[in-house]
PDBQT receptor file of N, H, CA, C and O in Angstrom, charges set to zero:
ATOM      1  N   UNK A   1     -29.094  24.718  33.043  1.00  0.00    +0.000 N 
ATOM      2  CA  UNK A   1     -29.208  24.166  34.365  1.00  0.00    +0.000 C 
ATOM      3  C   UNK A   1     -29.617  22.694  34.322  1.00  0.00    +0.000 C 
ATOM      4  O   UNK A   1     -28.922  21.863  34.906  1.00  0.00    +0.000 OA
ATOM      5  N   UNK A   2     -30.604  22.375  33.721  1.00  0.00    +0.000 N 
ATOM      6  H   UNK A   2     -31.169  23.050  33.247  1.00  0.00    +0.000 HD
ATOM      7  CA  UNK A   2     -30.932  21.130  33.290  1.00  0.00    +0.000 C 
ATOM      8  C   UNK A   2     -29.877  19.762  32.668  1.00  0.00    +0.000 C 
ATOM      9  O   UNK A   2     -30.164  18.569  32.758  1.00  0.00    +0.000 OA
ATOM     10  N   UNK A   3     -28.633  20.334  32.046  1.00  0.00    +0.000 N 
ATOM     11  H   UNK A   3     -28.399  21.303  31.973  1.00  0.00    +0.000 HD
ATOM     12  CA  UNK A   3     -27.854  19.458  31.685  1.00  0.00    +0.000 C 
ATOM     13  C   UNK A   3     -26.534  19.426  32.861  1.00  0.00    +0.000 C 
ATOM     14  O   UNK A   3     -25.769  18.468  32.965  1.00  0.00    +0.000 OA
ATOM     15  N   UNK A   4     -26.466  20.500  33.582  1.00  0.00    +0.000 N 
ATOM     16  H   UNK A   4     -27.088  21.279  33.498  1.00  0.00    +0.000 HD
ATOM     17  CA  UNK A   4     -25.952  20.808  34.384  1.00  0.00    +0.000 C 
ATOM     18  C   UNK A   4     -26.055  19.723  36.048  1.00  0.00    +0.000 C 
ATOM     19  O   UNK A   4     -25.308  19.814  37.023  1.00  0.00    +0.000 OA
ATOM     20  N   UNK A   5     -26.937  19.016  35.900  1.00  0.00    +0.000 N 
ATOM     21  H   UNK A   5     -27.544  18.942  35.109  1.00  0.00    +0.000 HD
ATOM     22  CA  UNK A   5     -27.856  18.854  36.958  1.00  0.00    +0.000 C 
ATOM     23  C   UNK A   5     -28.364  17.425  36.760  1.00  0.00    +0.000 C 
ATOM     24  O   UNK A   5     -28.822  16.774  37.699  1.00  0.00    +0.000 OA
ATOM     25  N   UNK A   6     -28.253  16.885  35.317  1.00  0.00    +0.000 N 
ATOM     26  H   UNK A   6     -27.881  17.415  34.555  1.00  0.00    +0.000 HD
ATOM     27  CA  UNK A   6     -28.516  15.831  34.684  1.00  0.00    +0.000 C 
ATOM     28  C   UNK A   6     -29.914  15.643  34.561  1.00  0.00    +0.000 C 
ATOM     29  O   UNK A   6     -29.860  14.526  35.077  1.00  0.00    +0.000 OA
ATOM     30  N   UNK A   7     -30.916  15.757  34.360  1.00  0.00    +0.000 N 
ATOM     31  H   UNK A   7     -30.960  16.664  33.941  1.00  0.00    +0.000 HD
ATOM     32  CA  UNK A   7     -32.650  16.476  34.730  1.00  0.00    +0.000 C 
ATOM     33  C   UNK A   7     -33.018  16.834  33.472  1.00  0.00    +0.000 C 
ATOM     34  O   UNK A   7     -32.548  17.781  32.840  1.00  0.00    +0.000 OA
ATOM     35  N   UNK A   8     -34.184  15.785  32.968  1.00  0.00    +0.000 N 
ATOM     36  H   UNK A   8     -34.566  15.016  33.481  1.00  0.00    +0.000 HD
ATOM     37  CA  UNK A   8     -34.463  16.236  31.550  1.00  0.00    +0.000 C 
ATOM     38  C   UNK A   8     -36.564  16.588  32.180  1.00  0.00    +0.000 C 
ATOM     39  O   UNK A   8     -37.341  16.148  33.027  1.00  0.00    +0.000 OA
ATOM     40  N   UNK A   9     -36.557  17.465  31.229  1.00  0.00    +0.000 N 
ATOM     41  H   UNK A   9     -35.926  17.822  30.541  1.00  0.00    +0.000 HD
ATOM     42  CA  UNK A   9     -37.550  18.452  31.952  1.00  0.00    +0.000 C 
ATOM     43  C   UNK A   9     -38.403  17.911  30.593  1.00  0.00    +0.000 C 
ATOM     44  O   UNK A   9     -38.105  17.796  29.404  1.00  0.00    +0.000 OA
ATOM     45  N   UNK A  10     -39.954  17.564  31.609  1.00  0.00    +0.000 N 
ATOM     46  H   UNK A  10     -40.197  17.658  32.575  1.00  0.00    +0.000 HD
ATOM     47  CA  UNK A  10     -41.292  17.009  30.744  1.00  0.00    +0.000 C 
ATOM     48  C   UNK A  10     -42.054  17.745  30.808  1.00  0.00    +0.000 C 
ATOM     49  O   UNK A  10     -42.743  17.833  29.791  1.00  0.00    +0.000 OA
ATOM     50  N   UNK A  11     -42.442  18.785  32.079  1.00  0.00    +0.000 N 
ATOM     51  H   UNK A  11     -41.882  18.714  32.905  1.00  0.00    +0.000 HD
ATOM     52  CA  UNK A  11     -43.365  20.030  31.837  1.00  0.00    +0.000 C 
ATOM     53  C   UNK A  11     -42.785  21.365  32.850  1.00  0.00    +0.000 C 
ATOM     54  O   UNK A  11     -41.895  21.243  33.691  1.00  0.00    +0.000 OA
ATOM     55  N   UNK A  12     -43.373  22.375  32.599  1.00  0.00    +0.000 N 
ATOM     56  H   UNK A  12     -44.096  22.474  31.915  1.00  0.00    +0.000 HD
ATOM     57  CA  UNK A  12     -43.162  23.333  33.078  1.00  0.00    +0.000 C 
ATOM     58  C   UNK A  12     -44.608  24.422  33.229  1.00  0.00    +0.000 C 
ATOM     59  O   UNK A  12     -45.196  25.068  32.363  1.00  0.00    +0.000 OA
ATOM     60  N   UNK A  13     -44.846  24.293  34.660  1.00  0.00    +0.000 N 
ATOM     61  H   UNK A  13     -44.367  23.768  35.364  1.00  0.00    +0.000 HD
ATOM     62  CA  UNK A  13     -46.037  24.954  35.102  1.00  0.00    +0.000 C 
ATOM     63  C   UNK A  13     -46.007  25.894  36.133  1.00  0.00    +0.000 C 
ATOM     64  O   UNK A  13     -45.408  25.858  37.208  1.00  0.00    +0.000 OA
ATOM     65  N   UNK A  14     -46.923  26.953  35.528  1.00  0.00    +0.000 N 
ATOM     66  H   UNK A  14     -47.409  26.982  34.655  1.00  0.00    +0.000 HD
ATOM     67  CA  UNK A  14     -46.310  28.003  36.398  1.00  0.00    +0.000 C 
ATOM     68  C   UNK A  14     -48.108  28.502  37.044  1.00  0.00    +0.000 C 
ATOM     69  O   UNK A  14     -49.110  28.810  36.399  1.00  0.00    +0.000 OA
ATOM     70  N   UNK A  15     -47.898  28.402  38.431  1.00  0.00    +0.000 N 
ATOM     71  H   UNK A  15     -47.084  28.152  38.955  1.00  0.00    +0.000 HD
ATOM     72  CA  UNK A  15     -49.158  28.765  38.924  1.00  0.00    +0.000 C 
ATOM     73  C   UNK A  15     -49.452  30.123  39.684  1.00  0.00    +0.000 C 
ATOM     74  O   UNK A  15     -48.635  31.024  39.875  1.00  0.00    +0.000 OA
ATOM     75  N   UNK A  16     -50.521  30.099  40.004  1.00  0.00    +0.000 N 
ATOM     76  H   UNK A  16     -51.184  29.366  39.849  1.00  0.00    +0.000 HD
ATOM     77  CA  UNK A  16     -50.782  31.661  40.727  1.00  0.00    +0.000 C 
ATOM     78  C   UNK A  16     -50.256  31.513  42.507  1.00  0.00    +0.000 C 
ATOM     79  O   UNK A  16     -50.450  30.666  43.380  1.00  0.00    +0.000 OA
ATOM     80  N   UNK A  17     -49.579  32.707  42.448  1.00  0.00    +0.000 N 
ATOM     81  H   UNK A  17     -49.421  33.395  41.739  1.00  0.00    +0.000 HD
ATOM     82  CA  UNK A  17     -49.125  32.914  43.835  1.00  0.00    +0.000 C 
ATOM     83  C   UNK A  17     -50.135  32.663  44.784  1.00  0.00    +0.000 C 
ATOM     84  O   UNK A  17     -51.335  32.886  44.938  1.00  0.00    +0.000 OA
ATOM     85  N   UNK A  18     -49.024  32.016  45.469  1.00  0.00    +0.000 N 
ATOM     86  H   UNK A  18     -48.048  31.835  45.344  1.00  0.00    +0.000 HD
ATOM     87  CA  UNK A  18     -50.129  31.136  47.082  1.00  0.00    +0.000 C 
ATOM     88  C   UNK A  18     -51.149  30.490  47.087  1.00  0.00    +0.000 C 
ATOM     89  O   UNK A  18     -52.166  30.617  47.770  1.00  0.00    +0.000 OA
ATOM     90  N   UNK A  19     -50.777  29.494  46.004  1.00  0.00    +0.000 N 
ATOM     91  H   UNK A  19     -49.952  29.390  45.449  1.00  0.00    +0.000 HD
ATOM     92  CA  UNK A  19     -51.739  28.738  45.448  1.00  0.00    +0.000 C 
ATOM     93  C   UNK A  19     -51.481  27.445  45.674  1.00  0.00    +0.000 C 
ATOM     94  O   UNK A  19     -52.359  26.583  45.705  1.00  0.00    +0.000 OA
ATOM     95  N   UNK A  20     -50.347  27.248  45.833  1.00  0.00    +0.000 N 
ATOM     96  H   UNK A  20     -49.633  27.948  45.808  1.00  0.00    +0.000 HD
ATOM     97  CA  UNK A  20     -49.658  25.589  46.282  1.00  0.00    +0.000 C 
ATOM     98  C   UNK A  20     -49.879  25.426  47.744  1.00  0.00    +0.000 C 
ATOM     99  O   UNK A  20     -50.027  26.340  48.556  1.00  0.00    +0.000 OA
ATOM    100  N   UNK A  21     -49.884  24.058  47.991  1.00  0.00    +0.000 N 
ATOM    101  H   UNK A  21     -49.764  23.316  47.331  1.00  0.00    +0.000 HD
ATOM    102  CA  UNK A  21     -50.822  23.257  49.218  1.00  0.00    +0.000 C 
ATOM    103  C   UNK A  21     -49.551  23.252  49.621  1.00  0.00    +0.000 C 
ATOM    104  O   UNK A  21     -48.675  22.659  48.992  1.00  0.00    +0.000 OA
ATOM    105  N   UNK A  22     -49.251  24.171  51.136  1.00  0.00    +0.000 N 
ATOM    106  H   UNK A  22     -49.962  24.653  51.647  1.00  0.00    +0.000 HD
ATOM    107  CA  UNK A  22     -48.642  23.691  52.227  1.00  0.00    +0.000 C 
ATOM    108  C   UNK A  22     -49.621  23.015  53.791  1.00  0.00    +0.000 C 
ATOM    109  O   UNK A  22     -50.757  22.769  54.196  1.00  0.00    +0.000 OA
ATOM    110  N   UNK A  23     -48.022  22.980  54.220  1.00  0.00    +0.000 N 
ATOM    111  H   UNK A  23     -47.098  23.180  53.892  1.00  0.00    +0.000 HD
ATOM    112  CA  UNK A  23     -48.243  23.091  55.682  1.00  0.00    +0.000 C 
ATOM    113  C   UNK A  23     -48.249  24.479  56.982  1.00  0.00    +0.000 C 
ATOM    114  O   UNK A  23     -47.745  25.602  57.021  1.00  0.00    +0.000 OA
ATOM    115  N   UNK A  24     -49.029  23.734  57.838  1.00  0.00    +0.000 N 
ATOM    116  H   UNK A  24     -49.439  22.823  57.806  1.00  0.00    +0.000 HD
ATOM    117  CA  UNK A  24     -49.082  25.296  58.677  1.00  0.00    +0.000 C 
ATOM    118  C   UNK A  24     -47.839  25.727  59.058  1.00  0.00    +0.000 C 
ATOM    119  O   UNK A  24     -47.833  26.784  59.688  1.00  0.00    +0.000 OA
ATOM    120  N   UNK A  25     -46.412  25.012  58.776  1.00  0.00    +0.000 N 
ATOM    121  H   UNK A  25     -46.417  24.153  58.265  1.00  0.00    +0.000 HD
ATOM    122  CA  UNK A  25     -45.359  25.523  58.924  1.00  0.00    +0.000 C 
ATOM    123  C   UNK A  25     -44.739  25.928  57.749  1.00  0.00    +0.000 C 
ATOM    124  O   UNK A  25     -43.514  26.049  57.760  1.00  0.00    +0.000 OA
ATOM    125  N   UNK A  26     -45.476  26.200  56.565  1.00  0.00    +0.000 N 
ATOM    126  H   UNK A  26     -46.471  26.102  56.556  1.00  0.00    +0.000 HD
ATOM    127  CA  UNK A  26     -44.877  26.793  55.422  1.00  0.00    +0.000 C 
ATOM    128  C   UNK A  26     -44.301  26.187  54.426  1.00  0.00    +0.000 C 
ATOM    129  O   UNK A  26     -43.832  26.653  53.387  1.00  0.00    +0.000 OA
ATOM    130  N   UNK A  27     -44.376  24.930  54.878  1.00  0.00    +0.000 N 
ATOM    131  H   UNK A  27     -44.756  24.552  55.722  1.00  0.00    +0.000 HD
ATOM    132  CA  UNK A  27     -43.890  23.952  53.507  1.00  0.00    +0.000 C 
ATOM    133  C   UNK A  27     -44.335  23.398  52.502  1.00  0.00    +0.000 C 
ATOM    134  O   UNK A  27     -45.548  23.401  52.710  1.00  0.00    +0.000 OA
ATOM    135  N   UNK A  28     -44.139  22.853  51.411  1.00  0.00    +0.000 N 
ATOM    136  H   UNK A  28     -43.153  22.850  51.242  1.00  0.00    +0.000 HD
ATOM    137  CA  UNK A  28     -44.843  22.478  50.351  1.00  0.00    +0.000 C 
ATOM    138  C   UNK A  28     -45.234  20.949  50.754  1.00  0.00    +0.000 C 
ATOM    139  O   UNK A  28     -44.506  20.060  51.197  1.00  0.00    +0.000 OA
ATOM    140  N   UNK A  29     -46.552  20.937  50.468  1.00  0.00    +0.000 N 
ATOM    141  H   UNK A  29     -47.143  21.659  50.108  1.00  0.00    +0.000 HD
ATOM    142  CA  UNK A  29     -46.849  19.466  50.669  1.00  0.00    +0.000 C 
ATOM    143  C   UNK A  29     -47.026  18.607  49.296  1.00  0.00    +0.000 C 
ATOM    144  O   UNK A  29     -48.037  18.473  48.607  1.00  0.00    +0.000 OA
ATOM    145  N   UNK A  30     -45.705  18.063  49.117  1.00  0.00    +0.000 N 
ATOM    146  H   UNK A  30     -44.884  18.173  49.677  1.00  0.00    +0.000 HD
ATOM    147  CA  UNK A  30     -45.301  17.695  47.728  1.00  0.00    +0.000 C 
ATOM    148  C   UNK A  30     -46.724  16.351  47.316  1.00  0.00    +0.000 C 
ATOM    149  O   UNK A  30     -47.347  16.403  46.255  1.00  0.00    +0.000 OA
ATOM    150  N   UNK A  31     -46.917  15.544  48.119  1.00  0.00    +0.000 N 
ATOM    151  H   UNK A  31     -46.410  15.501  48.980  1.00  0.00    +0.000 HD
ATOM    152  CA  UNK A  31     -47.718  14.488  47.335  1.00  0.00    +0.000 C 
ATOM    153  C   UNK A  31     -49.076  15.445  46.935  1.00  0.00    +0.000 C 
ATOM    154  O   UNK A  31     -49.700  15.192  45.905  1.00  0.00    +0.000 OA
ATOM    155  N   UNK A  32     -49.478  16.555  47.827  1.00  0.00    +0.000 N 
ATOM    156  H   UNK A  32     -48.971  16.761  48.664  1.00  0.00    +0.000 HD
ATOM    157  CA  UNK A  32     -50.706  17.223  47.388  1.00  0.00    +0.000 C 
ATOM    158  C   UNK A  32     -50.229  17.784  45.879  1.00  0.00    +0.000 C 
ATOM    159  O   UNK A  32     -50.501  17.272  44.793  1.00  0.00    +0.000 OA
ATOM    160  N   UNK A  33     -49.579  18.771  46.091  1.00  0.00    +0.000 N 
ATOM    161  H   UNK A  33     -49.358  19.187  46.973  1.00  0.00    +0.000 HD
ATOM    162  CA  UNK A  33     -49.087  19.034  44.886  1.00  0.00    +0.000 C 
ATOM    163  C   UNK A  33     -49.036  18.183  43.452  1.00  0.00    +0.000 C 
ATOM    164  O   UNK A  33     -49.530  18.337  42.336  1.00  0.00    +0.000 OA
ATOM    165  N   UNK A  34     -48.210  17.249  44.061  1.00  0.00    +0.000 N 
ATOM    166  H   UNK A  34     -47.808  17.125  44.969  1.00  0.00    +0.000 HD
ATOM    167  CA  UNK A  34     -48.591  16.181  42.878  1.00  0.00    +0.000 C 
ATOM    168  C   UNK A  34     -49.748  15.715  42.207  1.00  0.00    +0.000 C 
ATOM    169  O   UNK A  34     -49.998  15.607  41.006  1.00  0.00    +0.000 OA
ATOM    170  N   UNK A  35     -50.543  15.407  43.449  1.00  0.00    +0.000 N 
ATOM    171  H   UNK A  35     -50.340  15.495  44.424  1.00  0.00    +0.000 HD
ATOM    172  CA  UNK A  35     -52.042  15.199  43.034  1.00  0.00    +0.000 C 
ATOM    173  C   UNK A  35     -52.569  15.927  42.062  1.00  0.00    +0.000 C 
ATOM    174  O   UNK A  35     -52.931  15.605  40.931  1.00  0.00    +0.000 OA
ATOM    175  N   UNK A  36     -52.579  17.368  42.852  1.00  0.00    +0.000 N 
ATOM    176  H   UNK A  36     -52.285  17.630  43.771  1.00  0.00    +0.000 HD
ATOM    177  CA  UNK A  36     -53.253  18.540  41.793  1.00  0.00    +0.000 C 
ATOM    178  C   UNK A  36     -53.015  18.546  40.923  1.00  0.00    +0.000 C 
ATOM    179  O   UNK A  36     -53.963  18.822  40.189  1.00  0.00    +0.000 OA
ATOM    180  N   UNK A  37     -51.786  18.304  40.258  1.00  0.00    +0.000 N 
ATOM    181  H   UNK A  37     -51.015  18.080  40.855  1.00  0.00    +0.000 HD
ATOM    182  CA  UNK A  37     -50.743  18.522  38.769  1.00  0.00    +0.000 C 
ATOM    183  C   UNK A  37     -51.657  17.564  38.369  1.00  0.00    +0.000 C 
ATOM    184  O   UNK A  37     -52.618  17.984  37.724  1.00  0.00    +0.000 OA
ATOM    185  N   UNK A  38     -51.569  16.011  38.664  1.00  0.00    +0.000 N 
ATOM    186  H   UNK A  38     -50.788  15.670  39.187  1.00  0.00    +0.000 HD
ATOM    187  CA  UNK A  38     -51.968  15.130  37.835  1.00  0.00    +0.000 C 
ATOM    188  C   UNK A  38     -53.587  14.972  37.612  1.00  0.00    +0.000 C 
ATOM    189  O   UNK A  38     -54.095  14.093  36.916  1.00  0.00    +0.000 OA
ATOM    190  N   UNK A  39     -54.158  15.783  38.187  1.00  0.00    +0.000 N 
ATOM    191  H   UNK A  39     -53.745  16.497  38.752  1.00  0.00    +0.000 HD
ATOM    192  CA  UNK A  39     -55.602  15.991  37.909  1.00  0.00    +0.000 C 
ATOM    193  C   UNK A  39     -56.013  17.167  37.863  1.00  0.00    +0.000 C 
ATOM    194  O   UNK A  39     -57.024  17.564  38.443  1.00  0.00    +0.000 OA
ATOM    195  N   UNK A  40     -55.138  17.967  37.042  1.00  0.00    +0.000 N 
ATOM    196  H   UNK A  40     -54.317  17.644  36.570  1.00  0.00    +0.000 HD
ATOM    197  CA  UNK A  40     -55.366  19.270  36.602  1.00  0.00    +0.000 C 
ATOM    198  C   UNK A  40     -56.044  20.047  37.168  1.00  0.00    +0.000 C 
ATOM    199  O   UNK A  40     -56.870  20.661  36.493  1.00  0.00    +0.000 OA
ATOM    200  N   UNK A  41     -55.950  20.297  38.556  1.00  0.00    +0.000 N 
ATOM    201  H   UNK A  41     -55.279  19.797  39.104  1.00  0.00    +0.000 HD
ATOM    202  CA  UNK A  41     -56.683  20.620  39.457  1.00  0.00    +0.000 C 
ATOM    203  C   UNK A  41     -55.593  22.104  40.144  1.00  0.00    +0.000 C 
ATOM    204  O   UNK A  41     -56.190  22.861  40.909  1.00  0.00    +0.000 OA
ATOM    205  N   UNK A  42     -54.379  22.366  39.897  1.00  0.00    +0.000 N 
ATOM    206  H   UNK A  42     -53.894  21.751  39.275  1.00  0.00    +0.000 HD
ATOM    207  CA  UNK A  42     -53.687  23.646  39.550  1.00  0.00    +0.000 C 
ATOM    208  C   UNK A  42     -54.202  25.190  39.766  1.00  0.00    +0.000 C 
ATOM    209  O   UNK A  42     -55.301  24.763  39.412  1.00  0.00    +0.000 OA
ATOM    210  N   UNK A  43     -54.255  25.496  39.820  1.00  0.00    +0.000 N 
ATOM    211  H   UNK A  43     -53.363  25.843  40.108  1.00  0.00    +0.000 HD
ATOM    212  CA  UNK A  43     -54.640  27.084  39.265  1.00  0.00    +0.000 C 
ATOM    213  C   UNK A  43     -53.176  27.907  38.619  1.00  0.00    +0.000 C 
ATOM    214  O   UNK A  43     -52.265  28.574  39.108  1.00  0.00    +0.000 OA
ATOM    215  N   UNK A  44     -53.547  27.442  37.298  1.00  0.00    +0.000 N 
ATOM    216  H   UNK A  44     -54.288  26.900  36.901  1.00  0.00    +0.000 HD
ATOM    217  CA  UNK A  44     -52.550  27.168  36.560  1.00  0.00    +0.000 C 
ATOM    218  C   UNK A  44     -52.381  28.763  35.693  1.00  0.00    +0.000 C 
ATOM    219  O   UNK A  44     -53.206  29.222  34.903  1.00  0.00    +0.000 OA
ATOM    220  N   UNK A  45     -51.299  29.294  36.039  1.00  0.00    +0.000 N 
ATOM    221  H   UNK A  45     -50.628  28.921  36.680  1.00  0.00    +0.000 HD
ATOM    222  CA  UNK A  45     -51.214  30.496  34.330  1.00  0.00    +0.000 C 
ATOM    223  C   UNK A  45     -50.759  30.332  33.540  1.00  0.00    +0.000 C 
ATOM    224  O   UNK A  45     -51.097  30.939  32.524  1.00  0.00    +0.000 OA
ATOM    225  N   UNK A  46     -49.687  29.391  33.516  1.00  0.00    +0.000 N 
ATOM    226  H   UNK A  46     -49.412  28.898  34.341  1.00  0.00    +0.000 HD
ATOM    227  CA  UNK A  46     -48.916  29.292  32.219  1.00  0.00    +0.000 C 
ATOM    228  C   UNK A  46     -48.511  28.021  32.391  1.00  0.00    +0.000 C 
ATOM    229  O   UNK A  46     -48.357  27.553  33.519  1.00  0.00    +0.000 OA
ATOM    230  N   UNK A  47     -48.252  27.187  31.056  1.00  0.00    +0.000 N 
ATOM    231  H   UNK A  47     -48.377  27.567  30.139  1.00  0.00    +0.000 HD
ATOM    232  CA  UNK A  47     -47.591  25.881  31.208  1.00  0.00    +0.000 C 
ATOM    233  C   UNK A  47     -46.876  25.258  30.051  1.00  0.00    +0.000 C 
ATOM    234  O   UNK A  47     -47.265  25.734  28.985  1.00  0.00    +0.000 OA
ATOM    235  N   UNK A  48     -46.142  24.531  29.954  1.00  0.00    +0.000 N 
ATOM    236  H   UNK A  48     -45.826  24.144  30.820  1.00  0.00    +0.000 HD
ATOM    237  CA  UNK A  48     -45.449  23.716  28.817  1.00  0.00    +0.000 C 
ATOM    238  C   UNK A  48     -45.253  22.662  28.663  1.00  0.00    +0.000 C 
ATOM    239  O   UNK A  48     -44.907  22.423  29.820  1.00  0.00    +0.000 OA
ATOM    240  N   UNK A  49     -45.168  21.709  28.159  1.00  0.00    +0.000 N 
ATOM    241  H   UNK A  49     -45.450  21.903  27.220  1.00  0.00    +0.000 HD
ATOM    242  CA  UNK A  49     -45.242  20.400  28.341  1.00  0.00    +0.000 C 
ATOM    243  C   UNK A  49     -44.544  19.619  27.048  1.00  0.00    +0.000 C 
ATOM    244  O   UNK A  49     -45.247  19.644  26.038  1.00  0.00    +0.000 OA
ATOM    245  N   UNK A  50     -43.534  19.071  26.949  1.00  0.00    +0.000 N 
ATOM    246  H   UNK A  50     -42.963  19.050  27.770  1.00  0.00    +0.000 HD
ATOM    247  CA  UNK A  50     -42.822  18.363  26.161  1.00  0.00    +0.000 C 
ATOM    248  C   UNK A  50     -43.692  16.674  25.708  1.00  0.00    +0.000 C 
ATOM    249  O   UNK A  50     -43.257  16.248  24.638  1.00  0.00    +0.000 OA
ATOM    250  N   UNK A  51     -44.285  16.174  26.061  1.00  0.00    +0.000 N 
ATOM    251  H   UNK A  51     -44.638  16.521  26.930  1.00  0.00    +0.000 HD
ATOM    252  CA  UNK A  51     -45.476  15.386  25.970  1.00  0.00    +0.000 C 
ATOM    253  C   UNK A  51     -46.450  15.219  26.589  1.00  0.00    +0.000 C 
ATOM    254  O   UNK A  51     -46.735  16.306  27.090  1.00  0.00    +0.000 OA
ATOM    255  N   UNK A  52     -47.396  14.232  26.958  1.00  0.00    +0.000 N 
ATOM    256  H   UNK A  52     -47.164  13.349  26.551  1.00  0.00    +0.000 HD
ATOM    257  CA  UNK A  52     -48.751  14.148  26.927  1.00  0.00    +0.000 C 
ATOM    258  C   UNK A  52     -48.586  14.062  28.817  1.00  0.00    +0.000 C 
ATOM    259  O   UNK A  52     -48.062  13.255  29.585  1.00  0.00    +0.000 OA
ATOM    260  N   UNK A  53     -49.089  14.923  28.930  1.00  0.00    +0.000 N 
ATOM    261  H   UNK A  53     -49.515  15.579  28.306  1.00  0.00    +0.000 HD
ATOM    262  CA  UNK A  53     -49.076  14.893  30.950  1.00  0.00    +0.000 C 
ATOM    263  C   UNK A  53     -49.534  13.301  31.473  1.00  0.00    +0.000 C 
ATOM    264  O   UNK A  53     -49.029  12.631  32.374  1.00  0.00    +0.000 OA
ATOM    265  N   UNK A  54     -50.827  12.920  30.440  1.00  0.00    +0.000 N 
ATOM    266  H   UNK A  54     -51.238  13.464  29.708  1.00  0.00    +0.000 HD
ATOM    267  CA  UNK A  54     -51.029  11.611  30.809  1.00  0.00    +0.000 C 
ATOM    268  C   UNK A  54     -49.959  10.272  30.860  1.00  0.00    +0.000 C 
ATOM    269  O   UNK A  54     -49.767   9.475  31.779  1.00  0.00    +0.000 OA
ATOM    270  N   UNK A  55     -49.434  10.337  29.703  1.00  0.00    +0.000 N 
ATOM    271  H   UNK A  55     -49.590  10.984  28.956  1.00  0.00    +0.000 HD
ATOM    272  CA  UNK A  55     -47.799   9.467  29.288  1.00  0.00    +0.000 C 
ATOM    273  C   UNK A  55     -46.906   9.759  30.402  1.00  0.00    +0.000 C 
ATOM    274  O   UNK A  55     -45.957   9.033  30.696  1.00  0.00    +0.000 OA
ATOM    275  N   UNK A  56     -47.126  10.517  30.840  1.00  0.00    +0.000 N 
ATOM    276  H   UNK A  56     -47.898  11.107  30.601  1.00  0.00    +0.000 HD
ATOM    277  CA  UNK A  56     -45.675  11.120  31.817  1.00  0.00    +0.000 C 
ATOM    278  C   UNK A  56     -45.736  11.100  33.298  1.00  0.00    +0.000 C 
ATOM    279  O   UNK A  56     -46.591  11.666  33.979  1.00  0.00    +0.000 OA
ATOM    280  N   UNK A  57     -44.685  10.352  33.749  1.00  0.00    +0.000 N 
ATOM    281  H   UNK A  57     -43.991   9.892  33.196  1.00  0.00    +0.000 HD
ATOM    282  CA  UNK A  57     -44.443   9.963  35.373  1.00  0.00    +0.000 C 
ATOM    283  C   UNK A  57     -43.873  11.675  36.229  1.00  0.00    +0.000 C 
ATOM    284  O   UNK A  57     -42.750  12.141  36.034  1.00  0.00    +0.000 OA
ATOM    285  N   UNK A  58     -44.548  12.108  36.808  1.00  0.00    +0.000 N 
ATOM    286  H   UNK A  58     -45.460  11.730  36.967  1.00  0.00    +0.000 HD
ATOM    287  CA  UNK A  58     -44.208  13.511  37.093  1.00  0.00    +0.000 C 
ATOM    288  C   UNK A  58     -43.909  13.330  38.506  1.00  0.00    +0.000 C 
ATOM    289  O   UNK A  58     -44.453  12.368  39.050  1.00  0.00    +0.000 OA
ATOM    290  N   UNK A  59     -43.160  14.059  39.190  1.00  0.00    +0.000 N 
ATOM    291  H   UNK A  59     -42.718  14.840  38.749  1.00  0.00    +0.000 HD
ATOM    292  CA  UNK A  59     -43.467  14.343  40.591  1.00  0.00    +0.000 C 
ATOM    293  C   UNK A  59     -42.879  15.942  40.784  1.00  0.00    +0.000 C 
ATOM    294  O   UNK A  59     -42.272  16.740  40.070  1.00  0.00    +0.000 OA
ATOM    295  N   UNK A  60     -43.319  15.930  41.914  1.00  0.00    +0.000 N 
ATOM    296  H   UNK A  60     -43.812  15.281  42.495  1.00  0.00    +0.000 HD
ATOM    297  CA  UNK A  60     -43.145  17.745  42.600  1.00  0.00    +0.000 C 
ATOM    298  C   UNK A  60     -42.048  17.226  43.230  1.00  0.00    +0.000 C 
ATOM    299  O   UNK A  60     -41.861  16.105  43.704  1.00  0.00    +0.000 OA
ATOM    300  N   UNK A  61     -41.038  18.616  43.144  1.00  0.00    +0.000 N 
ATOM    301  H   UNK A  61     -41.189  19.527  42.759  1.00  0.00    +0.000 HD
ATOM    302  CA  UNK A  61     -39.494  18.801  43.922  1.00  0.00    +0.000 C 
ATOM    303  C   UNK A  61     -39.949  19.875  44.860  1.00  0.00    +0.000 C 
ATOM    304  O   UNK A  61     -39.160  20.365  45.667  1.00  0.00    +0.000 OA
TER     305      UNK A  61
């Protein structure tokens, strides 16, 4: 999917259900999200990371 899509993938984090910061209409509130990622602030179960989270320009889709 990734080459498919042109998208080269730096981490992969997988968190606990209903744990990501929406809105009261159900949406993801991507800059929160982001935040959390980048200050490990997550409630995180599993993760992967192809380099150093710090080195790496991330954002939430």
């Amino acid at each position: 999917m990734t080459a498919e899509h042109s998208l080269q993938v730096d981490a992969i984090v997988l968190v606990k259900t209903g744990s990501i910061p929406k809105t009261s209409s159900g949406k993801i509130q991507r800059y929160a999200c982001r935040t959390e990622f980048l200050t490990n602030s997550l409630d995180v179960v599993g993760n992967w990371s192809q380099k150093s989270l710090a080195k790496a320009n991330f954002r939430c889709l």
